[in-house]
BALOBA-1460 file (C-alpha; in Angstrom, 3 decimals):
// residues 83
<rec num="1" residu="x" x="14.097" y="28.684" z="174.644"/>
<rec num="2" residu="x" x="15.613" y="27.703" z="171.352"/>
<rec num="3" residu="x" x="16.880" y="30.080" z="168.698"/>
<rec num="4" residu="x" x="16.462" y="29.406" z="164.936"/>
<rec num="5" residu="x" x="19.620" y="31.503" z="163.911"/>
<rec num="6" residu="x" x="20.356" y="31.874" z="160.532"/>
<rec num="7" residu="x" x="23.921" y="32.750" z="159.465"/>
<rec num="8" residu="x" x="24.864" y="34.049" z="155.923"/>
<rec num="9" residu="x" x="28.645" y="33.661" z="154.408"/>
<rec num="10" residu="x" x="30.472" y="35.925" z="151.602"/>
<rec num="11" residu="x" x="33.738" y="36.529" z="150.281"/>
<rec num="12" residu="x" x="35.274" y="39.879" z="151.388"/>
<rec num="13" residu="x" x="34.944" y="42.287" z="148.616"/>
<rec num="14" residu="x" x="38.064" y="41.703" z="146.632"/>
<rec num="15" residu="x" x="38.267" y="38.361" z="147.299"/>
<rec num="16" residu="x" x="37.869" y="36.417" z="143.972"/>
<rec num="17" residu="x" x="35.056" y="34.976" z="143.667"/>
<rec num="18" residu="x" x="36.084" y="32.130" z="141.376"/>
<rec num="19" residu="x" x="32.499" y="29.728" z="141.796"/>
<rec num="20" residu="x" x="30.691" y="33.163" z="141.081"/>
<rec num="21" residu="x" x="32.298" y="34.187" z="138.039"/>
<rec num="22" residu="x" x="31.366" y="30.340" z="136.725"/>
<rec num="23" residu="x" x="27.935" y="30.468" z="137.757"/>
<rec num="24" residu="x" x="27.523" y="33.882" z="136.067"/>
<rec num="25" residu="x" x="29.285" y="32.760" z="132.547"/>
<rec num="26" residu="x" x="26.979" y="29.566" z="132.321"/>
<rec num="27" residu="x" x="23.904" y="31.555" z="133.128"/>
<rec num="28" residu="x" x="25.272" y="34.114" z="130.290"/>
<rec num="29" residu="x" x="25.481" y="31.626" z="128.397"/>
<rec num="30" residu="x" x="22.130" y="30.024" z="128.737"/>
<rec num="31" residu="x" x="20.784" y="33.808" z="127.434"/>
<rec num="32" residu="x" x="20.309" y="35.320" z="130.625"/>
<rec num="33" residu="x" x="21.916" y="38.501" z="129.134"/>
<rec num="34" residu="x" x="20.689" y="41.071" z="131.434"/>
<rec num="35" residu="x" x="22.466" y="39.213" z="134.781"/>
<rec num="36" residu="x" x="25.496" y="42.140" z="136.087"/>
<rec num="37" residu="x" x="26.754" y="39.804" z="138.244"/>
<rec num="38" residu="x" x="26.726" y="36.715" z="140.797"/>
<rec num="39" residu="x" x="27.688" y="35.951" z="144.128"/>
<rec num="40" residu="x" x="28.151" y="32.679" z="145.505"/>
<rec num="41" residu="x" x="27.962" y="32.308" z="149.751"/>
<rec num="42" residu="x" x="27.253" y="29.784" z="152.320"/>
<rec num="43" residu="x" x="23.989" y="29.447" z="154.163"/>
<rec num="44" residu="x" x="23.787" y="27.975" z="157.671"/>
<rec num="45" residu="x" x="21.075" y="27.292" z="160.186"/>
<rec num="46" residu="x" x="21.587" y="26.987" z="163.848"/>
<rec num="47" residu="x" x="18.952" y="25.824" z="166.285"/>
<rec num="48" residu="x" x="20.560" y="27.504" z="169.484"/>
<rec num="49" residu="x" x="19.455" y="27.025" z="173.314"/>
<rec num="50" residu="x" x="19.384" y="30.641" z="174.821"/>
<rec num="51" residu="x" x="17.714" y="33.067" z="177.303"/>
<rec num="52" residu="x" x="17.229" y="35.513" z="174.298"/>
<rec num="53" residu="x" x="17.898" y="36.270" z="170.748"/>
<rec num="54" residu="x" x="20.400" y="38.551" z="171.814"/>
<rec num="55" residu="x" x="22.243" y="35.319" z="173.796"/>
<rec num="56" residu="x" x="22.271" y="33.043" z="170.245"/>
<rec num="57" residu="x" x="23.357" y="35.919" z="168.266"/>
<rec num="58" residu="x" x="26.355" y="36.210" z="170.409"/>
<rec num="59" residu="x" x="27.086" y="32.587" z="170.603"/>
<rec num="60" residu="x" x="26.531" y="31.916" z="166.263"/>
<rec num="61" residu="x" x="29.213" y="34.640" z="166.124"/>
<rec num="62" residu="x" x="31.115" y="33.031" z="168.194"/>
<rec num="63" residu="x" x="31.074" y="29.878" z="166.572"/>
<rec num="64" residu="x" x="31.395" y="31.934" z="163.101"/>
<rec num="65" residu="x" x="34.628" y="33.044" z="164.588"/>
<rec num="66" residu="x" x="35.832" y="29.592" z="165.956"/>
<rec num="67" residu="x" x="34.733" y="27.397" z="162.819"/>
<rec num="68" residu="x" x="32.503" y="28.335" z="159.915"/>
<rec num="69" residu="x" x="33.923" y="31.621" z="158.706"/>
<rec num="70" residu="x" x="36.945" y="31.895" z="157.502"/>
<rec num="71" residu="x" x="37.823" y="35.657" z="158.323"/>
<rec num="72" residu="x" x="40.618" y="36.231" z="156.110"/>
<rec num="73" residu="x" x="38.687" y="36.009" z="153.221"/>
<rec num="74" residu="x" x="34.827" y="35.793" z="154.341"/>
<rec num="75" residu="x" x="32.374" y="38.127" z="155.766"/>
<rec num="76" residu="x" x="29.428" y="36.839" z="157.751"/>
<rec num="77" residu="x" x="25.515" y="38.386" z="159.157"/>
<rec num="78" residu="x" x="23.351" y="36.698" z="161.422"/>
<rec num="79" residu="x" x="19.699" y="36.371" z="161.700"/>
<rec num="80" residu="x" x="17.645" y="34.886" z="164.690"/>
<rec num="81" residu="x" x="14.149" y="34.582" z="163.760"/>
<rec num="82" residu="x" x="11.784" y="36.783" z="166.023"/>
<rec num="83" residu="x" x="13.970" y="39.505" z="167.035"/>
């Protein structure tokens, strides 16, 4: 069966956040005065071949780990549709 996984990317808290703070001062900017703040991530889909959802999950965070996160400064959560 195949697995639509969807993983989601952040900076650690701490980490600065330097495409954020841009996006936030142009929307500011544009009059958007009551945005606090903005956050700026990554968004990846996976179509994974797996037994079960609980299979994919473990194999996206494996390839988070290998590849697409950076884990000094990113955090990561995964989705698979249907569980």
């Amino acid at each position: 069966m195949v697995h639509h996984v969807h993983v989601f990317i952040q900076l650690k808290d701490g980490v600065l956040d330097i495409q954020g703070k841009a996006v936030a001062h142009s929307l500011l900017s544009l009059g958007h005065s009551s945005l606090q703040s903005v956050k700026v991530g990554k968004y990846i889909q996976l179509w994974i071949e797996s037994e079960t959802a609980a299979s994919a999950k473990e194999q996206a965070s494996a390839m988070c780990d290998d590849l697409l996160v950076n884990g000094i400064i990113e955090q990561f959560r995964i989705e698979v549709e249907g569980e």
